[in-house]
MILUMVO-357263 format. One record per residue (C-alpha): x, y, z; residue in one letter. Coordinates in Angstrom, 2 decimals, padded with zeros to 5 digits, always signed. Example, Ala and Ser with C-alpha at 12.3 -4.5 7.8 and 13.67 -1.06 7.14 Angstrom:
+---------+---------+---------+----+
|      c1 |      c2 |      c3 | aa |
+---------+---------+---------+----+
| +012.30 | -004.50 | +007.80 |  A |
| +013.67 | -001.06 | +007.14 |  S |
+---------+---------+---------+----+
END
This chain:
+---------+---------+---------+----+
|      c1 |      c2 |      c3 | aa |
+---------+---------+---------+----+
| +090.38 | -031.69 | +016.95 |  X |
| +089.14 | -033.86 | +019.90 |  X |
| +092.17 | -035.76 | +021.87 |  X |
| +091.36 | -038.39 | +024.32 |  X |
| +094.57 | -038.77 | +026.68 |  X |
| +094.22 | -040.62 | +030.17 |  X |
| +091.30 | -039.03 | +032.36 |  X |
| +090.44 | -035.51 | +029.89 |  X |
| +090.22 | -034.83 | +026.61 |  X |
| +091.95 | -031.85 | +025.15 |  X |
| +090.31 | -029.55 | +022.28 |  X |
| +092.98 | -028.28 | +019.80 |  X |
| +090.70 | -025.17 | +018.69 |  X |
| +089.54 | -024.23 | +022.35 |  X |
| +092.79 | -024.79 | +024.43 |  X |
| +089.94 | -026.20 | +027.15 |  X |
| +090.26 | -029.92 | +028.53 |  X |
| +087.18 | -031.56 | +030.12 |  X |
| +086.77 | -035.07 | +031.45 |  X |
| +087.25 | -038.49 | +029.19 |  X |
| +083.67 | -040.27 | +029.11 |  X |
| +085.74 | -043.56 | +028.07 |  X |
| +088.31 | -042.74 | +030.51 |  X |
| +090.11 | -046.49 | +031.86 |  X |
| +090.90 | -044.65 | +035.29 |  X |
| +089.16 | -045.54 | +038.70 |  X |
| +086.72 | -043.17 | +040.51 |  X |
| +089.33 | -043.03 | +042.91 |  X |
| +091.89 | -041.04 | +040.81 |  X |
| +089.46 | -038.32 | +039.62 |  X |
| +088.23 | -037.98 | +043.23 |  X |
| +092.20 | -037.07 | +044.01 |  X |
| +092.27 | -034.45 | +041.37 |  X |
| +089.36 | -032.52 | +043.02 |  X |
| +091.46 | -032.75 | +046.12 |  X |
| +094.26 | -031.28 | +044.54 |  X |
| +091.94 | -028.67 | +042.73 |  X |
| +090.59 | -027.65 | +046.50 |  X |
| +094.01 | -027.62 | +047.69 |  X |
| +095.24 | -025.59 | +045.32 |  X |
| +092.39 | -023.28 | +046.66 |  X |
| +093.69 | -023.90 | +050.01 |  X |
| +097.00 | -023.13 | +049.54 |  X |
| +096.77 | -020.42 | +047.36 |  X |
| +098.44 | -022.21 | +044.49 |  X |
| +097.96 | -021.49 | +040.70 |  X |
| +097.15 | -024.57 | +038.75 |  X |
| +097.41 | -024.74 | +035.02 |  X |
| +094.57 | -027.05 | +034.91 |  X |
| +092.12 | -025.71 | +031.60 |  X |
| +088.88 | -026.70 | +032.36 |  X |
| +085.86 | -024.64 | +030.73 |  X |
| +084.09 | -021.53 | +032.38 |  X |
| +081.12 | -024.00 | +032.33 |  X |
| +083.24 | -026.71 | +034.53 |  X |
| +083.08 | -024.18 | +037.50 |  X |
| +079.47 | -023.02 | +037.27 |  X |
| +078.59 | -027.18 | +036.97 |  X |
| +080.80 | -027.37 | +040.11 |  X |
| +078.98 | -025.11 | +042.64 |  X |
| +075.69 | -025.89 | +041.16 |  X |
| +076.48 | -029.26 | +042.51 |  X |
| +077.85 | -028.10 | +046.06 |  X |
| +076.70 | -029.23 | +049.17 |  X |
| +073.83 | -027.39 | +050.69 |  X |
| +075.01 | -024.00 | +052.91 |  X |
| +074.92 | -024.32 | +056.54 |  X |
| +071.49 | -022.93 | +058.39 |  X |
| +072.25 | -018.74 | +058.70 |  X |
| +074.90 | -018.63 | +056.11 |  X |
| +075.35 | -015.64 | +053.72 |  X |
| +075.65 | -016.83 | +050.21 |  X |
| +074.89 | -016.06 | +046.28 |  X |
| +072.21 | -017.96 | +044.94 |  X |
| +072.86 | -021.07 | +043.93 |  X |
| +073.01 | -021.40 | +040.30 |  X |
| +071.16 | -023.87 | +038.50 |  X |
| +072.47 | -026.10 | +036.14 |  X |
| +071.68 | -026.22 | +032.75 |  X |
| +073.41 | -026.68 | +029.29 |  X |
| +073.55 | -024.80 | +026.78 |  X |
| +074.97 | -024.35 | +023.05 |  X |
| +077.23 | -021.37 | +024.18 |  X |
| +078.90 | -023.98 | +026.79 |  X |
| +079.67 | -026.28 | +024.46 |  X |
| +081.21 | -023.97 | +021.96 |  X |
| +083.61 | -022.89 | +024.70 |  X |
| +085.08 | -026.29 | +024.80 |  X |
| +084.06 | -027.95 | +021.36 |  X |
| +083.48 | -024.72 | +019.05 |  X |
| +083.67 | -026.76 | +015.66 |  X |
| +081.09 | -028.92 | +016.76 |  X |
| +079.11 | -026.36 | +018.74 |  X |
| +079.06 | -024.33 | +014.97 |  X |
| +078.05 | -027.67 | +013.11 |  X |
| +074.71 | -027.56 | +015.68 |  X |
| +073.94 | -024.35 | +014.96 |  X |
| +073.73 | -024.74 | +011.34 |  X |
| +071.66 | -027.33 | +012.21 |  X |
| +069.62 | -025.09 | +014.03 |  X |
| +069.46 | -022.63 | +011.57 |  X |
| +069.61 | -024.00 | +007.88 |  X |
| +066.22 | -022.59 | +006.09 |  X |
| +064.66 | -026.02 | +004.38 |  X |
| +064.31 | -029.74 | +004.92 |  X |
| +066.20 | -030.71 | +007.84 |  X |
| +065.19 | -034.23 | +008.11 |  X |
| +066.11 | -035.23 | +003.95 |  X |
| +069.04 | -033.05 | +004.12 |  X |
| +071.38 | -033.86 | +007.19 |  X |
| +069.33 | -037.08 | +007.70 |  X |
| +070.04 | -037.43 | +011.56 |  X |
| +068.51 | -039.50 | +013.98 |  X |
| +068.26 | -038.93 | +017.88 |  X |
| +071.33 | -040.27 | +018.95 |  X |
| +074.87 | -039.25 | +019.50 |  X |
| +078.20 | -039.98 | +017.87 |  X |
| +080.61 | -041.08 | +020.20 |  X |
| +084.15 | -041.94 | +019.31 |  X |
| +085.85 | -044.38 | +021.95 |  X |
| +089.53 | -044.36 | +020.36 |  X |
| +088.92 | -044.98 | +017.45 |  X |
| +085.56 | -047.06 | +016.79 |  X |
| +082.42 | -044.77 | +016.48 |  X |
| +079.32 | -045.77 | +017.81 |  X |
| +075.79 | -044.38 | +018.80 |  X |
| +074.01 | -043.42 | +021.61 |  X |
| +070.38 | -043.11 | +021.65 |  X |
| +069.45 | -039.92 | +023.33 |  X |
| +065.89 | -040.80 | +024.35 |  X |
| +064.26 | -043.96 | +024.23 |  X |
| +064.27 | -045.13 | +020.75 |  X |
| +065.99 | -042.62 | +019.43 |  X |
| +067.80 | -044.47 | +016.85 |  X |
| +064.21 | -044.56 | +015.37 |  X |
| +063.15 | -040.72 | +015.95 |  X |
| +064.40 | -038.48 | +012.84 |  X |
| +065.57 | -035.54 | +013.39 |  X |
| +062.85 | -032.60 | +011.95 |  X |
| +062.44 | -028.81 | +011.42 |  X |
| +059.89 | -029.25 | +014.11 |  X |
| +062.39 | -030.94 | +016.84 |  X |
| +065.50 | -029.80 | +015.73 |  X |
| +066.15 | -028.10 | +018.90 |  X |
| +065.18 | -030.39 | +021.28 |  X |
| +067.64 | -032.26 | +019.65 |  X |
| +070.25 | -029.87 | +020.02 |  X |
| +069.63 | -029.73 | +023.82 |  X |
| +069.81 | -033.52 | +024.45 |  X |
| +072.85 | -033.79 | +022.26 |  X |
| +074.60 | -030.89 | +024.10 |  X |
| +073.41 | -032.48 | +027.88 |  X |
| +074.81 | -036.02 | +027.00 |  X |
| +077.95 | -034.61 | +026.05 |  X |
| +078.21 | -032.16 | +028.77 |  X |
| +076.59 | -033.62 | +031.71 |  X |
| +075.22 | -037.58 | +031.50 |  X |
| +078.26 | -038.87 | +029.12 |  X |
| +080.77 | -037.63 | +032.24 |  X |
| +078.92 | -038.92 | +035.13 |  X |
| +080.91 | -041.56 | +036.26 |  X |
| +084.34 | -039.20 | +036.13 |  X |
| +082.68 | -035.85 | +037.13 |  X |
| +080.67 | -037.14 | +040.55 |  X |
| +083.68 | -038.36 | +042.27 |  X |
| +085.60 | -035.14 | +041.28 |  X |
| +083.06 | -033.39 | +042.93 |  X |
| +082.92 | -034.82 | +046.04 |  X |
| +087.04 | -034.82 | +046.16 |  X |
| +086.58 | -031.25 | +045.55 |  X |
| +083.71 | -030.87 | +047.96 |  X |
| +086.03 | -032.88 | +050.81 |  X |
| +088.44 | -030.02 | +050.67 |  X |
| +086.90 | -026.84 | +050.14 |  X |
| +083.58 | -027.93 | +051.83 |  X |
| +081.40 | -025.35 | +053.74 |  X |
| +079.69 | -022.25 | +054.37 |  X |
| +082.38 | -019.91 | +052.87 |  X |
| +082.42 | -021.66 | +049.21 |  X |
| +078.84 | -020.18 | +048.70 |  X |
| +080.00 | -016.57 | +048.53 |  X |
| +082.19 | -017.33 | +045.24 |  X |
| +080.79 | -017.30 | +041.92 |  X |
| +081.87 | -019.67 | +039.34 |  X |
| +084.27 | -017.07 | +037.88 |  X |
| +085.80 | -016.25 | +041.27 |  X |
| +086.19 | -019.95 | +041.84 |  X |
| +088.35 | -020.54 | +038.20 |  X |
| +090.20 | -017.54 | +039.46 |  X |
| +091.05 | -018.76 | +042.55 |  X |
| +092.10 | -021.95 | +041.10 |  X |
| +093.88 | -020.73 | +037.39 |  X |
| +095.36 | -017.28 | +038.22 |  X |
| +094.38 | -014.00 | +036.07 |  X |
| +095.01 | -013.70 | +032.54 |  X |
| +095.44 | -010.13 | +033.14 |  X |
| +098.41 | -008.75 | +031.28 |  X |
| +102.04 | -009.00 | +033.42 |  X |
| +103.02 | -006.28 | +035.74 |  X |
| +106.78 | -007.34 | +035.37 |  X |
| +107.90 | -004.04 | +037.65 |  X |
| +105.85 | -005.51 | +040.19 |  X |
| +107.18 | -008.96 | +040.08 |  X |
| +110.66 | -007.76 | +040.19 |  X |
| +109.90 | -005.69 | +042.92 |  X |
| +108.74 | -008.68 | +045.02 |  X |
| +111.31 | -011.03 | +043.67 |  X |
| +114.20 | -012.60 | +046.24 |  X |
| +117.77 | -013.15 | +044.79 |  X |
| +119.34 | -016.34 | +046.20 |  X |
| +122.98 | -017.45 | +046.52 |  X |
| +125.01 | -014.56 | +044.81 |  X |
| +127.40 | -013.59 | +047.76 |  X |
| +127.65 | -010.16 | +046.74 |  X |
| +125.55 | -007.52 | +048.77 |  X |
| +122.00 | -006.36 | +047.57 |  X |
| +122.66 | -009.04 | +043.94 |  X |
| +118.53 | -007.57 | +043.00 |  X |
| +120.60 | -004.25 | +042.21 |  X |
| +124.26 | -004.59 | +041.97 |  X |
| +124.08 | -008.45 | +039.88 |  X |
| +124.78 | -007.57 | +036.09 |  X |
| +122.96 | -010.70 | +035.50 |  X |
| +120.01 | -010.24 | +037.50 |  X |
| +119.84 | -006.84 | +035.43 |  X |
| +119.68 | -008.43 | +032.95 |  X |
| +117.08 | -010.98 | +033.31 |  X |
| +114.30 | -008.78 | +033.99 |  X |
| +115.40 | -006.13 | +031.57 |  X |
| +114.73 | -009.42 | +028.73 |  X |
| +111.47 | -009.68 | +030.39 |  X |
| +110.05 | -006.75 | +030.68 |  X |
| +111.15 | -006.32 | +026.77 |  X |
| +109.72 | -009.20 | +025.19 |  X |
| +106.50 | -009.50 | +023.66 |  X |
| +103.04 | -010.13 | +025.76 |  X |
| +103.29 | -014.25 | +024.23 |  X |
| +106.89 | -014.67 | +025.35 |  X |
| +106.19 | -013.24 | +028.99 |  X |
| +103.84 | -015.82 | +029.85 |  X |
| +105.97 | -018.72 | +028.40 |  X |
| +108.46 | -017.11 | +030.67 |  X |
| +106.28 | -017.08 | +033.36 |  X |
| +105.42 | -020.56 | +032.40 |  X |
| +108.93 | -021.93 | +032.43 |  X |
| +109.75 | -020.35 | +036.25 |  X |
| +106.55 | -021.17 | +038.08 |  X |
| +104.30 | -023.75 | +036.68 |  X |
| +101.37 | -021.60 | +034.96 |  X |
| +101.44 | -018.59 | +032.90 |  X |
| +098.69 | -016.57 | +034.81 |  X |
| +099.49 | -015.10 | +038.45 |  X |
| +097.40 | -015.17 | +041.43 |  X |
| +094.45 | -013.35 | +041.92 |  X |
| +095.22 | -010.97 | +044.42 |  X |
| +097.59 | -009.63 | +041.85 |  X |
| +101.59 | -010.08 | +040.72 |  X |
| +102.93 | -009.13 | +044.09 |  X |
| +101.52 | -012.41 | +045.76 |  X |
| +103.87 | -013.91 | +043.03 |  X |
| +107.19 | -013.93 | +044.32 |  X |
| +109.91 | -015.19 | +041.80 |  X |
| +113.43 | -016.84 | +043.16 |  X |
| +116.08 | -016.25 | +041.10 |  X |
| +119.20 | -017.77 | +042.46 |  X |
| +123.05 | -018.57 | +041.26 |  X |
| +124.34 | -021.61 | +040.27 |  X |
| +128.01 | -020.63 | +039.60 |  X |
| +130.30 | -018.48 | +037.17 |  X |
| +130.04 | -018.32 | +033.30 |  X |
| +129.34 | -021.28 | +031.11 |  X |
| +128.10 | -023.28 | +028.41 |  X |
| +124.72 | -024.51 | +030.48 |  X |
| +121.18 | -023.53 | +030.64 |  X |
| +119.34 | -022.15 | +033.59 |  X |
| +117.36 | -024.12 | +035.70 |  X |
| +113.78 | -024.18 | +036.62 |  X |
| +112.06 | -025.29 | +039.61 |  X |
| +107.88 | -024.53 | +039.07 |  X |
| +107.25 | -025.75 | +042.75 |  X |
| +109.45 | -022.86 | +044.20 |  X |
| +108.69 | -020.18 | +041.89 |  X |
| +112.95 | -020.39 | +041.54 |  X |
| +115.05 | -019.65 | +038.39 |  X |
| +118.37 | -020.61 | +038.87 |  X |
| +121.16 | -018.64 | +036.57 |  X |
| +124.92 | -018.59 | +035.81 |  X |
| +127.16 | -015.76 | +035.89 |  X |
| +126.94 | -015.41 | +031.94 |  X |
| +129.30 | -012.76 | +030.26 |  X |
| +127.37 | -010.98 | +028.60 |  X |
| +123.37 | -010.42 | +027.83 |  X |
| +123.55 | -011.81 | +024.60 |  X |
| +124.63 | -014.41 | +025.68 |  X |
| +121.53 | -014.50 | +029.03 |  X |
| +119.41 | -014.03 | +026.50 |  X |
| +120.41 | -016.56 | +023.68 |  X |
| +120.48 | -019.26 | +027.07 |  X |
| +117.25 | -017.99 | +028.54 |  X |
| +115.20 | -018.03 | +025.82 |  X |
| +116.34 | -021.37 | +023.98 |  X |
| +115.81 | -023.20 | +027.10 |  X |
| +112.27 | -021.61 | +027.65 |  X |
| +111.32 | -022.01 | +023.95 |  X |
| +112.69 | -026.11 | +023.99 |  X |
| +111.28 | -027.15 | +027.20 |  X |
| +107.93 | -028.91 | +027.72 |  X |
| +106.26 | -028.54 | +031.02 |  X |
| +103.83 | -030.10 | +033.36 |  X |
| +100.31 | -028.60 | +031.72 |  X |
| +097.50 | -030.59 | +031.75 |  X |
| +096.43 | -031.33 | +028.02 |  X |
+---------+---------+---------+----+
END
């Protein structure tokens, strides 16, 4: 299921977002969130921000020109492809390839012209995808060319207006000679963190302990114990919602955990409250609970009943 909300639209099935063709925002707000994509570069900042594989490869295609003398990969060229769409629509993606593939009459059986269905919140409408395409059925014979306009409106022409002044807020950023070396999977690395599975030995190992006012609280705290011991023991899903909940995005850097340095600081003795998150520090602020049951029962609620800041 397609949702349209504010400048993307989020695929259920995929988990990927991509830009809102009938977005209502200015040019001037998606050019600010290819800023903050190049400053998250920048700054070596993970950004839970779900755009497609094929985003990153349409953004360096479209990259300013290297400098004279500059070592680079080759450009790559833009074009669109089934595959790309099925990694951001995949129901639709499969409904084309039927299409593509169904063995007899194509034209009395699915009885398609050459034009797109577009939803705009609610009201469908069409959109030619050549000149007079309303009027052009769709045949055995040009079946595929069909499939490749359909696929480039959606991916490319339908998003011009929101994608071109991403680009050049991305471009005003990270501009320059040294973008050319990264490939479009380097570049959603960079930007989204690895998915590669925790390391939570080396997170601890990096981690800071804040505010305990007892000597060497990563060793002696009962509580700080405890914490990672509930980490390191939970399942794979629950470690990145952990993650999640303390800094932002479930994925660390791309250097590798120990470039992720986790806060964990006190907020007083035993009680009845939660701990407290705060994503732009990387902090998790505890009490002095009793017990580990009781961390854990505390911890985890809070982590499973909050909603964060993910683009969606």
């Amino acid at each position: 299921m397609l949702i349209f909300s504010g400048m993307f639209a989020y695929d259920n099935e995929s988990g990927f977002c991509y830009f809102n063709p009938n977005s209502f925002e200015t040019t001037d707000q998606f050019f600010l969130v290819g800023v903050v994509l190049g400053l998250a570069i920048y700054n070596s900042t993970i950004l839970d921000v779900a755009l497609p594989p094929f985003a990153f490869r349409k953004l360096l295609a479209a990259a300013p020109a290297a400098g004279p003398g500059a070592t680079s990969h080759a450009k790559p060229s833009m074009t669109y492809s089934l595959e790309d769409l099925a990694e951001f629509r995949p129901t639709l993606a499969r409904g084309l390839r039927q299409l593509l593939e169904f063995d007899g009459d194509v034209e009395a059986t699915f009885c398609r012209d050459f034009v797109a269905d577009v939803d705009r919140y609610g009201q469908l409408s069409q959109v030619p995808l050549c000149p007079d395409g309303e009027k052009r059925a769709v045949t055995n014979a040009n079946r595929r060319e069909f499939v490749d306009l359909y696929v480039r409106y959606l991916l490319d022409t339908a998003v011009a207006r929101q994608f071109e002044p991403f680009k050049r807020g991305f471009f005003t950023v990270c501009g320059g000679n040294a973008l050319s070396l990264f490939r479009p999977e380097e570049i959603e690395l960079l930007i989204r963190g690895s998915d590669e599975p925790l390391d939570i030995a080396s997170l601890r190992a990096v981690s800071i302990c804040e505010n305990w006012k007892v000597p060497n609280a990563a060793e002696t705290e009962p509580v700080v114990g405890w914490f990672w011991q509930s980490f390191e023991a939970a399942s794979p899903k629950d470690q990145r919602k952990l993650l999640s909940f303390i800094t932002g995005s479930d994925r660390i850097p791309a250097m590798g955990a120990t470039n992720l340095v986790i806060k964990l600081s006190c907020l007083g003795e035993d009680g009845l409250r939660f701990p407290v998150a705060r994503t732009c520090f990387n902090m998790l602020s505890l009490w002095r609970y009793s017990s580990k049951e009781k961390l854990e029962h505390m911890l985890w609620r809070a982590v499973n009943e909050s909603e964060g800041f993910g683009l969606k």
